[in-house]
C-alpha positions in Angstrom: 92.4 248.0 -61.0 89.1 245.9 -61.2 88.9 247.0 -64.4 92.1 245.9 -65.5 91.4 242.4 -63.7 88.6 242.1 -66.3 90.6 242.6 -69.2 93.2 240.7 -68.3 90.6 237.5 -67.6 88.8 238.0 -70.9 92.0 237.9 -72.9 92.6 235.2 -70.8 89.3 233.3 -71.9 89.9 234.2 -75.0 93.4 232.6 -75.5 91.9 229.1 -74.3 89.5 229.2 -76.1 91.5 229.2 -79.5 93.8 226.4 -77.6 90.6 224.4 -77.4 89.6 224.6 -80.7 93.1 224.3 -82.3 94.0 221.1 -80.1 90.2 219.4 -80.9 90.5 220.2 -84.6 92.4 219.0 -87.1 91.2 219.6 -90.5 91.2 216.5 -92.6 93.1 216.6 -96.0 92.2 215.7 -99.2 88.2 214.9 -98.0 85.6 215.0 -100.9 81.9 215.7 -100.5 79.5 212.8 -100.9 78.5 212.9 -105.3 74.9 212.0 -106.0 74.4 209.8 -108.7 70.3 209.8 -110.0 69.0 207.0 -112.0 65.5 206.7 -113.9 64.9 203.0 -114.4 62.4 200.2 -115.7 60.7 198.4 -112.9 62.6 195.1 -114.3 65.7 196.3 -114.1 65.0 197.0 -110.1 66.6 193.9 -108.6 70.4 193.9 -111.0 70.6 197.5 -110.3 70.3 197.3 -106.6 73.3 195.0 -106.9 75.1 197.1 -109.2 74.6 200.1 -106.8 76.3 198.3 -103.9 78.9 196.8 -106.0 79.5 200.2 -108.1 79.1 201.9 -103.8 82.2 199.6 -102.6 84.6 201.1 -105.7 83.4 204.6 -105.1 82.6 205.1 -101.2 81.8 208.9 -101.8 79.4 208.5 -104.5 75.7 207.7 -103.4 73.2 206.0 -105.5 70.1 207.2 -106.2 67.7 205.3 -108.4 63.9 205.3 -109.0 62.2 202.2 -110.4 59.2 202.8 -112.8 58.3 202.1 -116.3 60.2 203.2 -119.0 58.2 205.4 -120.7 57.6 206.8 -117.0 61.3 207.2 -116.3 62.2 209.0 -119.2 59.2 211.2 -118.7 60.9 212.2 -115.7 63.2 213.7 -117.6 61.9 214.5 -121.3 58.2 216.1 -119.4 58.7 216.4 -115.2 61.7 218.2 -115.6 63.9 216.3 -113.0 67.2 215.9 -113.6 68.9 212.4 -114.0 72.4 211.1 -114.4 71.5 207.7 -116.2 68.0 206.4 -117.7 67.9 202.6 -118.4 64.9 201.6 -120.7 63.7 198.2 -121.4 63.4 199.1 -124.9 65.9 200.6 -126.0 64.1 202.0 -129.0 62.0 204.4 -126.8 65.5 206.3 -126.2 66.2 207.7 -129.9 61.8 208.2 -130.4 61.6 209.7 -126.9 64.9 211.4 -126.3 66.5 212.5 -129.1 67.9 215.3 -129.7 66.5 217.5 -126.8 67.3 215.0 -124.3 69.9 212.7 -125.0 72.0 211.7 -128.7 73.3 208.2 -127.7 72.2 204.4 -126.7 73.8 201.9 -125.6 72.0 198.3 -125.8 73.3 196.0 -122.8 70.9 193.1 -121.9 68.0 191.4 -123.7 64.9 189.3 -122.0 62.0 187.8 -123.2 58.1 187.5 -121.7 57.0 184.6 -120.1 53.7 184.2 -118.0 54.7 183.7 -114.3 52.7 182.2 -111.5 52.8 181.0 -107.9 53.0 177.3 -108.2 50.8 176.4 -104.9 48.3 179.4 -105.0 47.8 179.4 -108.8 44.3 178.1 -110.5 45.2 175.3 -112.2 49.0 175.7 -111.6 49.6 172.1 -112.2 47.6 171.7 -115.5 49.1 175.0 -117.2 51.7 174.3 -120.3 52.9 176.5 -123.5 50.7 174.7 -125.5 47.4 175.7 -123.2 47.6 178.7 -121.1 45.5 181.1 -123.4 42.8 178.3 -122.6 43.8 178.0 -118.7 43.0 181.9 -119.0 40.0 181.9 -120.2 38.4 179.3 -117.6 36.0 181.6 -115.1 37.9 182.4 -111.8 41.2 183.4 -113.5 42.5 186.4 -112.9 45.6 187.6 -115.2 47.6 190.8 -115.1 49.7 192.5 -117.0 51.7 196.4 -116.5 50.0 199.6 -118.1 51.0 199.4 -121.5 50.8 203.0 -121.9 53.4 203.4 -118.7 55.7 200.2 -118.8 57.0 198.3 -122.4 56.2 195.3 -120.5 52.7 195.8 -120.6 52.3 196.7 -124.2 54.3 193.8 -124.8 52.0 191.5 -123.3 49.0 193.2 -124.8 51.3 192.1 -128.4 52.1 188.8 -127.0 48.1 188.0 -127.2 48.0 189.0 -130.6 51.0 186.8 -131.8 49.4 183.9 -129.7 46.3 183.8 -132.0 48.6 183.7 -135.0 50.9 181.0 -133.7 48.2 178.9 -132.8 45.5 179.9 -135.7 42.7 181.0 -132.7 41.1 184.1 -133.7 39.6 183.7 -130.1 42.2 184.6 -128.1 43.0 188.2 -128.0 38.9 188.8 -128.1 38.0 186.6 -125.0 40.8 188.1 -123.4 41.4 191.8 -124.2 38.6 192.7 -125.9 36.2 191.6 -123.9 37.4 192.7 -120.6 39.0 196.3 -121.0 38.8 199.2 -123.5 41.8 198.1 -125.8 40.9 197.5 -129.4 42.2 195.9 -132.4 41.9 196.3 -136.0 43.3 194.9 -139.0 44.4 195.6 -142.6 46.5 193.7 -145.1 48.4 191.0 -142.4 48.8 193.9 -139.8 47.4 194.0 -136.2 47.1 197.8 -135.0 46.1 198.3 -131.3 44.7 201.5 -129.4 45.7 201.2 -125.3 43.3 204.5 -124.3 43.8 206.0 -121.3 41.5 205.0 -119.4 42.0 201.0 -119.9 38.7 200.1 -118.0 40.0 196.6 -116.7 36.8 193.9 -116.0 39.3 193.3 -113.1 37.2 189.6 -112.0 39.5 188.8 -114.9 41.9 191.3 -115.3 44.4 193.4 -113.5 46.4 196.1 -114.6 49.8 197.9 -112.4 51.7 200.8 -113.5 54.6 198.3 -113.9 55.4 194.8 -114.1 57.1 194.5 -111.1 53.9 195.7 -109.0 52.3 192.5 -109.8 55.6 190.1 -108.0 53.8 190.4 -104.9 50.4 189.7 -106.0 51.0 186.7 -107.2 52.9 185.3 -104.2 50.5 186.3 -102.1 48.0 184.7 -104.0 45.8 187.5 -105.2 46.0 187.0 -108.8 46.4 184.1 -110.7 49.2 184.6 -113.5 51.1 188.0 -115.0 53.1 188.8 -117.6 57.0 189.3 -116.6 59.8 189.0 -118.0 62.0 186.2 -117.5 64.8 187.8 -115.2 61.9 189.1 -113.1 60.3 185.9 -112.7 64.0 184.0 -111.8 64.8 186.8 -109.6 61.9 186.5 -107.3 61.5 181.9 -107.5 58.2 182.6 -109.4 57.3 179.6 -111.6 56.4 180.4 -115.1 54.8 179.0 -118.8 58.3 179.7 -121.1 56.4 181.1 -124.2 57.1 179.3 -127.3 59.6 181.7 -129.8 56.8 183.7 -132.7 55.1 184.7 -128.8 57.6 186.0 -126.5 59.6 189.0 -128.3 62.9 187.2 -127.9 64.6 185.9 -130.7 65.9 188.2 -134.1 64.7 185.5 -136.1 61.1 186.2 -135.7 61.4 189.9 -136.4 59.3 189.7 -139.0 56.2 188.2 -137.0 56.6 190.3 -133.9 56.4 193.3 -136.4 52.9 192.5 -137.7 51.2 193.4 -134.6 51.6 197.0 -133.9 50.4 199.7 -130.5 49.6 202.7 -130.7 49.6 204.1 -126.7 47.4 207.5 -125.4 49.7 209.9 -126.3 49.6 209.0 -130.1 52.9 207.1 -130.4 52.8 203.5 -131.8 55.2 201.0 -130.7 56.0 198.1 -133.1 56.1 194.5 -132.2 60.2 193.6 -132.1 63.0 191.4 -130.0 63.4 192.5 -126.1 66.6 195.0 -125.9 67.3 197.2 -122.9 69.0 200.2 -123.5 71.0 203.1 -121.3 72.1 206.6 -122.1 72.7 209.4 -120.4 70.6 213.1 -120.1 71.8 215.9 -121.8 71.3 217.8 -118.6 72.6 215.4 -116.9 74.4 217.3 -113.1 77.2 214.5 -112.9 77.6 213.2 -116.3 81.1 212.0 -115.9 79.9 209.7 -113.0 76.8 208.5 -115.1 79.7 208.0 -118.0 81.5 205.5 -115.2 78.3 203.8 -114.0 77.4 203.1 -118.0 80.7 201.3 -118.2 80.5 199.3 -115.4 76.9 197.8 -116.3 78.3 196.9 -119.7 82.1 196.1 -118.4 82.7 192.5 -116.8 81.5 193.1 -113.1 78.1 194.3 -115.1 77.7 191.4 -117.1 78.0 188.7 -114.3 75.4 190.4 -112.4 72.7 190.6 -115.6 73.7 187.0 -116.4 73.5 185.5 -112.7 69.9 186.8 -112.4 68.4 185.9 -116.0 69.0 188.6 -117.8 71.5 188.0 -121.1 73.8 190.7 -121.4 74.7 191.7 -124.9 78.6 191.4 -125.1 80.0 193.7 -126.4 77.0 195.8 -125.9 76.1 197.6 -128.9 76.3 201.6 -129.7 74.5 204.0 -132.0 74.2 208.2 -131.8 77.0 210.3 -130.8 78.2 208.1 -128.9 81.3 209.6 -125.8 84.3 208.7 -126.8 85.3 206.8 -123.7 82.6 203.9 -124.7 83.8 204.2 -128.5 86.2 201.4 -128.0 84.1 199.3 -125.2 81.1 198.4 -127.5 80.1 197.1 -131.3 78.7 200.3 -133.4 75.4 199.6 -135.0 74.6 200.1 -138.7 70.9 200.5 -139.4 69.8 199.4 -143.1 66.0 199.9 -144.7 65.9 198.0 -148.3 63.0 195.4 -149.7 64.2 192.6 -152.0 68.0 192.4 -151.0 67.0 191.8 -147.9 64.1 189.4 -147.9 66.2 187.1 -150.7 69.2 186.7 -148.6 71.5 188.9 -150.2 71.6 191.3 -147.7 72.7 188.7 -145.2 75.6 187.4 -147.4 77.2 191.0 -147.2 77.1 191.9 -144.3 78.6 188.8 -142.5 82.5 189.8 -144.3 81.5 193.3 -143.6 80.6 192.9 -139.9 84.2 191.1 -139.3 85.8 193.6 -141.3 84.7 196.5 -139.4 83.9 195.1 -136.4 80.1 196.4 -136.2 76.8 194.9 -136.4 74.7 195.3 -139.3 71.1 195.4 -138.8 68.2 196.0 -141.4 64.5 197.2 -141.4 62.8 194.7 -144.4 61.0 198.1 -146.1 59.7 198.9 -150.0 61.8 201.7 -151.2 59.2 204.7 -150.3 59.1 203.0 -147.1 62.7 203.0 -146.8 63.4 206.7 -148.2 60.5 207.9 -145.3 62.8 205.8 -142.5 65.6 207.8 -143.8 64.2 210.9 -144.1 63.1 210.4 -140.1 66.4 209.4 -139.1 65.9 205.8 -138.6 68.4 204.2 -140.4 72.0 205.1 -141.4 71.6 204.4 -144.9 68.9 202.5 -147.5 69.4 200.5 -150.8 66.3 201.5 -153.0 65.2 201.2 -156.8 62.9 204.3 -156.7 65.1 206.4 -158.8 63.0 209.6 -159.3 62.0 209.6 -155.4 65.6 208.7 -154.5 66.7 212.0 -156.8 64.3 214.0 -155.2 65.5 212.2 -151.5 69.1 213.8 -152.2 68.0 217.3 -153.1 66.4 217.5 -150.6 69.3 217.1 -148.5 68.3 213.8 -146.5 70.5 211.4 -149.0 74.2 211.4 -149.7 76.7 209.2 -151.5 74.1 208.1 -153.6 75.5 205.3 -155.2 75.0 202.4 -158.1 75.2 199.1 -156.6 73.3 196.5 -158.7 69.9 195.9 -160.9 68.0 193.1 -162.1 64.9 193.6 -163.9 61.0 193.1 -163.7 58.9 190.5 -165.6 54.9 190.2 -165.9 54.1 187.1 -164.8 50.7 185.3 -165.3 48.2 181.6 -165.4 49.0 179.1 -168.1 45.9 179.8 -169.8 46.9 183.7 -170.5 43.6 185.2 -170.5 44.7 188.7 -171.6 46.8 187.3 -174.3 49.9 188.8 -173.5 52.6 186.1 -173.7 55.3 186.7 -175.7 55.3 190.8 -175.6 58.2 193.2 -175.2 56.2 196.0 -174.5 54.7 196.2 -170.8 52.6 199.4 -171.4 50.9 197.4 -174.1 50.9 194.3 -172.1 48.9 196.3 -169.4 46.3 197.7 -171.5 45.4 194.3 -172.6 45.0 193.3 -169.4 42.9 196.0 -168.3 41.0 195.9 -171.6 40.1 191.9 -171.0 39.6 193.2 -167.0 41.9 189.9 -166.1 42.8 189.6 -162.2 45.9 192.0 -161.7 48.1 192.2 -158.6 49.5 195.2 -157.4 51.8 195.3 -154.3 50.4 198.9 -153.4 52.6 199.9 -151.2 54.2 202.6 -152.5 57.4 200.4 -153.2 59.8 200.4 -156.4 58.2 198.0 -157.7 54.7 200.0 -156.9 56.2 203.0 -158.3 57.3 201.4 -161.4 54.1 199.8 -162.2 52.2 202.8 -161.6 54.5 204.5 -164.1 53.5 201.6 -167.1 50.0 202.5 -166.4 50.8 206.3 -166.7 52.3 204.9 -170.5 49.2 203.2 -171.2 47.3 205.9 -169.9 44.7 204.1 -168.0 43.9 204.5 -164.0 43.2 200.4 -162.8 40.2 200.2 -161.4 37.6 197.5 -160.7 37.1 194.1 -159.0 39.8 192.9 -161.3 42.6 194.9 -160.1 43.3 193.6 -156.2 46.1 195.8 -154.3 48.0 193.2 -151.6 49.9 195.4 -149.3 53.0 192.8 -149.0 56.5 192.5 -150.4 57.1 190.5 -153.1 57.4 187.6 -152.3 54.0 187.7 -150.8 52.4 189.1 -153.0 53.8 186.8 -156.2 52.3 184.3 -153.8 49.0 185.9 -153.6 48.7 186.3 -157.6 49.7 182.3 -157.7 47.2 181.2 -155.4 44.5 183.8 -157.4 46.1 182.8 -160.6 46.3 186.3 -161.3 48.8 188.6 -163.3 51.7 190.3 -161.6 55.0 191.8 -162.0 57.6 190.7 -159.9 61.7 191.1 -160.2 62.9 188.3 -161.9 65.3 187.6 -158.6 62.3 186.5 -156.2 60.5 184.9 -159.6 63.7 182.1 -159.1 63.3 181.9 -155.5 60.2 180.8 -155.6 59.4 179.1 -159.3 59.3 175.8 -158.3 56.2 176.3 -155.8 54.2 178.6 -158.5 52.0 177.4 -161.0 52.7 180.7 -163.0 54.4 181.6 -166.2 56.8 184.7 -167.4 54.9 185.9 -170.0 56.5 189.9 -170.8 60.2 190.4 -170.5 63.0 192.7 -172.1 61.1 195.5 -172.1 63.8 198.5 -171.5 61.1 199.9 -168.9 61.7 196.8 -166.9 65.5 196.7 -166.2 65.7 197.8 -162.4 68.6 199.6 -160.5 69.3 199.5 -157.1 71.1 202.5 -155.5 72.6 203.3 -152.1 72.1 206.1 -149.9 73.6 207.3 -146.7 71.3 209.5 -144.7 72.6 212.9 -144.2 74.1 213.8 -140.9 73.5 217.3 -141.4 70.3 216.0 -141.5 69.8 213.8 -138.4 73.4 214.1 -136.5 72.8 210.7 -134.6 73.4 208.9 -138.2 76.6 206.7 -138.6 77.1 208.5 -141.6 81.1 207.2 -141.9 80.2 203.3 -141.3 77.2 203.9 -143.8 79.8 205.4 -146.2 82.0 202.3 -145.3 79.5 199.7 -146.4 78.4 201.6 -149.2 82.3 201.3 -150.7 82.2 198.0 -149.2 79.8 196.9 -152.0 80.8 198.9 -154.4 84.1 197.0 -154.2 85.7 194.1 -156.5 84.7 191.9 -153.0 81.3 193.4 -152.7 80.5 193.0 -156.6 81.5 189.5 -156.5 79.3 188.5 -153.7 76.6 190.2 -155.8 77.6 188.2 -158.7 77.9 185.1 -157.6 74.8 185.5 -155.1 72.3 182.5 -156.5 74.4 180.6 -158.3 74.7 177.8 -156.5 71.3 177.2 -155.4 69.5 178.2 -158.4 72.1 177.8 -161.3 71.9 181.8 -161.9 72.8 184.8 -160.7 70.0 186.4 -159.2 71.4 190.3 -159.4 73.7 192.0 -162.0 76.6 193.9 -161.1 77.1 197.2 -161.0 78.8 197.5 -164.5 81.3 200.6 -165.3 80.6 202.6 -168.2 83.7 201.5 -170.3 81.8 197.8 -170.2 78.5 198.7 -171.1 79.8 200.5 -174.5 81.7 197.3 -175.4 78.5 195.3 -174.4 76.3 197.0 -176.6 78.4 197.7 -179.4 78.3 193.9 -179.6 74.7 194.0 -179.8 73.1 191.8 -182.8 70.0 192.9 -184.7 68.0 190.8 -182.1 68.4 192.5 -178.8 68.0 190.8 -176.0 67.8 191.8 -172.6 71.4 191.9 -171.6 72.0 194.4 -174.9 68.7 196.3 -172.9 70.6 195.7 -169.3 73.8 196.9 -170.7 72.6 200.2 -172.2 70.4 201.1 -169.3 73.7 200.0 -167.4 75.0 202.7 -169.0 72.8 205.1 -168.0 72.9 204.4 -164.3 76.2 205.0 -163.6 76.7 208.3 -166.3 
């Protein structure tokens, strides 16, 4: 009986129980785990991200952001040598992305914001806050008790940016002083220089004199310091500086890596950083992309379009930092952000490029397609090498046996006949070799060379390097001596160089027009065969380098290859200089009725049209 009593109670017990638990629970439908979203970022993306992450929070309430704020090199280390896994990385420059990333890591950027340096400080606790001004703070610097800062160049592209930004100061305002009293002479960096470019080593260990200079991990590290009063002035960038009330010197434009238009001055000052990798002077673009190993990749997809959607945009523009609108693309880019930014087009190519002509295409290209083109001023071996590596989408070269050898090797495709003008050997009034008036520029060397008259040669290993090194093969003599000088610079500078030496030089006829009026130099060979020069363009493989825009490269290639493309060609010049300064491509058909209407005296359009003719067979 007792024994039944028990039984009875702990079935009893055991009835409740399940009562209990069914009346207190009630599962809830449809309830989703909280996502993680992990972001590596740069240090001055920190404060528009935080926003971003609450705003980006409220639309998704069981998503949690995660970010960690370091330099950019350090955050995509985290990924490319720590092994951690992120959703998004966010650079600011969006170059290190494609030299860091690619293809392991990542296949895709997306540029979103721009910034430029400026040299903050705390307007009551700064020495000689009230007397500092664009056209004086290198000097303010340099006065004992001043203490400046900038980020690890070799962790954050602020810092090597400011290391630049001394560099660019002494060539803006012609003191050689300036990077010496200040870098050189109080940390480990050095400097060298050859033909117009500035090459700096950051080592390691940067050994900062630090009664003059500090150095943080990142830029943002010094915010604090310099409220507080413990150093004098650091390098930010602008956004940081509005985002935190600092007062700061605004930089003047050839100093502060901002503006496209002084590309080609930021580029003379390069750094190479401790682990071997050189960084070039260039405008301030942040980039985002995200991991290939990315856990949530979809959520880092959505995140990537809100920072470059609307909601995105207000936040970069509210605290100083221009967003690019529409941001711009290149890689394999996901399909979901095809239609939500501008594709890029990268383009290496000399001449074209540094006479305008470049620019004149690609404006009625760039509406047509909807893209942005953007080019790399290179000499053709220079150019063939970027595309070889990559770094451009397509080139427009005159190196024809390099550009040959370029396609069978599989890096070129397309490669395609686009335009030519032609060389002349230019030289002083006084014509010291005696070569005026000659057809023949192998024979026109050898005087030269026998009369040891002051040569120029670009050296460079440009088309027009290549081609003058091939006259000399003719001739059969190796220049050497104090009267052959090698200038290291396009053409433009170097037909400079030769005017100011009054020295020989060949130069294309094109940049000879540009520039006649300023040049106290005559054209004293022409019509030589050898001389006519051809201009081809090349798509980079994407077999090759599967990040290319090999279709848009294609596009552009067409593009100029077109009635519309040839008469921008044809008519480029005219109305400036009264001639064209580049001949069309001309189809076979033409050049046979050109030269069979040849006279006895051949000129060079009978030369042009035959070699024409062998271009495009």
């Amino acid at each position: 009986m007792e024994r039944r009593n028990l039984l009875a109670f702990g079935i009893a017990m055991v009835v409740i129980a399940c009562v209990l638990v069914t009346a207190f629970y009630t599962p809830i439908v449809g309830a989703k785990e909280t996502e993680t979203l992990k972001i590596f970022h740069a240090g001055s993306l920190a404060v528009p991200l935080e926003e971003a992450e609450k705003q980006f929070e409220a639309l998704h309430p069981d998503v949690d952001v995660r970010r960690e704020s370091m330099g950019s090199i350090a955050a995509i280390r985290q990924v490319t040598d720590v092994g951690k896994i992120g959703d998004v990385v966010a650079s600011a420059d969006y170059t290190l992305i494609p030299s860091m990333m690619y293809l392991e890591y990542a296949d895709w950027v997306v540029r979103f914001a721009t910034n430029d340096l400026v040299l903050a400080y705390n307007q009551e606790k700064s020495r000689y806050a009230d007397e500092i001004t664009p056209d004086n703070w290198y000097e303010i610097l340099q006065r004992d008790g001043v203490v400046v800062a900038f980020s690890n160049p070799n962790l954050d592209p602020c810092g090597y940016r400011a290391v630049m930004a001394f560099q660019l100061a002494e060539l803006y305002y012609g003191d050689d002083r300036i990077f010496d009293e200040l870098i050189l002479d109080n940390t480990a960096i050095t400097i060298s220089e050859e033909e117009g470019t500035y090459h700096i080593k950051t080592p390691e260990d940067l050994k900062p004199n630090t009664k003059m200079v500090c150095i943080r991990p990142k830029s943002v590290d010094l915010v604090a310091m310099v409220e507080e009063g413990g150093l004098d002035y650091a390098f930010e960038y602008r956004s940081v500086a509005v985002q935190h009330n600092l007062a700061f010197v605004d930089l003047p434009g050839p100093i502060d890596l901002s503006k496209v238009e002084y590309a080609d001055i930021y580029k003379k000052v390069e750094l190479e950083t401790s682990d071997g990798k050189t960084k070039t002077g260039k405008p301030i673009v942040y980039g985002i992309t995200i991991p290939k190993n990315a856990e949530n990749p979809e959520l880092g997809l959505e995140f990537v379009q809100f920072v470059i959607g609307d909601a995105g945009q207000k936040i970069f523009a509210d605290m100083g930092q221009p967003p690019i609108v529409p941001a711009e693309a290149s890689g394999l880019l996901p399909a979901e952000l095809v239609s939500e930014t501008k594709p890029i087009l990268t383009l290496a190519t000399g001449s074209p490029y540094e006479l305008g002509l470049i620019d004149a295409l690609s404006k009625p290209f760039e509406e047509l397609y909807g893209c942005k083109l953007e080019v790399t001023k290179a000499g053709s071996g220079a150019s063939l090498e970027l595309g070889s590596e990559g770094k451009v989408d397509l080139v427009i070269v005159h190196a024809p046996n390099t550009e040959e050898q370029f396609v069978a090797d599989g890096y070129g495709l397309d490669r395609t006949y686009v335009m030519s003008n032609d060389f002349v050997i230019v030289g002083p009034k006084n014509d010291p070799a005696g070569i005026k008036g000659m057809t023949d520029a192998a024979q026109a060397y050898e005087k030269i060379a026998d009369t040891e008259s002051l040569f120029f040669s670009r050296g460079d290993n440009s088309g027009t390097h290549k081609k003058e090194q091939s006259i000399w093969d003719s001739a059969r003599i190796t220049p050497k001596g104090n009267w052959y000088k090698v200038t290291n610079a396009f053409m433009a500078g170097s037909l400079k160089t030769a005017n100011t030496e009054q020295g020989y030089f060949m130069t294309d006829r094109s940049t000879y027009i540009v520039l006649k009026d300023d040049l106290n130099l005559d054209i004293l060979v022409e019509g030589d065969p050898v001389l006519v020069n051809h201009y081809h363009a090349i798509a980079v493989n994407p077999a090759k380098h599967p990040t290319v825009n090999y279709e848009l490269a294609k596009d552009f290639i067409d593009y100029i290859s077109s009635t519309e493309g040839q008469e921008i060609i044809s008519d480029f010049g005219k109305a400036e200089f009264g001639e064209s300064l580049y001949y069309v491509a001309v189809a076979p058909t033409t050049a046979v009725a050109l030269t069979s209407a040849i006279t006895p005296t051949v000129g060079f359009e009978a030369v042009f049209a035959v070699t024409a003719l062998l271009a495009v067979i």
